[in-house]
N, C-alpha and C positions, 0 to 999 in steps of 0.2 A: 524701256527704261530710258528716261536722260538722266544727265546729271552736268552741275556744274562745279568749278572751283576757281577760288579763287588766293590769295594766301590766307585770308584767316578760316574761310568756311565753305565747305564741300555739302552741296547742294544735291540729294539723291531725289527721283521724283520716280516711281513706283506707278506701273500701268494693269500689270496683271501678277499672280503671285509666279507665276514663269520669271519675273525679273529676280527676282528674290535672291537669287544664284549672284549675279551681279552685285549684288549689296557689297559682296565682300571683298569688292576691288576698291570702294570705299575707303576712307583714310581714318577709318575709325580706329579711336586711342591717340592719334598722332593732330588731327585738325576737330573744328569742331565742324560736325556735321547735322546736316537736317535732313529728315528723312518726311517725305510729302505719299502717303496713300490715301489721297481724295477721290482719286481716279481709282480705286479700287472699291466695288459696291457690293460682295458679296460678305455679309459681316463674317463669314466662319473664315476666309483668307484675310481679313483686316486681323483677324486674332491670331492667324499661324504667323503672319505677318510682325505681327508686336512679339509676339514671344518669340519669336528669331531674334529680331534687335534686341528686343530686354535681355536676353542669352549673350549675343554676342558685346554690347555694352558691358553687361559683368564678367563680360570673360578678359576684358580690355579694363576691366575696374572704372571704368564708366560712368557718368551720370546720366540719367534721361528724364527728360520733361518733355510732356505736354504742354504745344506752344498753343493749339485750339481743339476747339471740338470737330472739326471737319479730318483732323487726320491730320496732322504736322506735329512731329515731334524734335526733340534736339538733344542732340546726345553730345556731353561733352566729355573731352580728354581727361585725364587726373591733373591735367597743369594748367585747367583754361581756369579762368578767373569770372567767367559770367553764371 
């Protein structure tokens, strides 16, 4: 797993679903974050994968979009304005 931050957007990039775990040191609810599983090619972990974050998104009151079809998404806080 890498990840980056910066002050507005916390950058998570996803290698195998072993990192998964990891997600949740994420500043998810508090920054806006993107979540990158390109580099994950097994579609039945791109889906445990999504249904983690769409989980943990609502559990944070969350919003998420789909930023492509390759696997980036972005999940925003309840206060971000994009």
């Amino acid at each position: 797993m890498w990840w980056e931050m910066n002050e507005e957007v916390e950058t998570v990039t996803l290698d195998s679903i072993e990192d998964m775990s990891n997600l949740k040191s994420a500043r998810v609810g508090e920054k806006i974050v993107t979540v990158d599983i390109r580099n994950i090619t097994v579609k039945e972990e791109r889906v445990r994968i999504l249904d983690f974050v769409a989980g943990l998104a609502l559990g944070k009151n969350c919003t998420i979009r789909k930023i492509n079809d390759e696997g980036v998404y972005l999940i925003n806080p309840p206060n971000s304005k994009i």
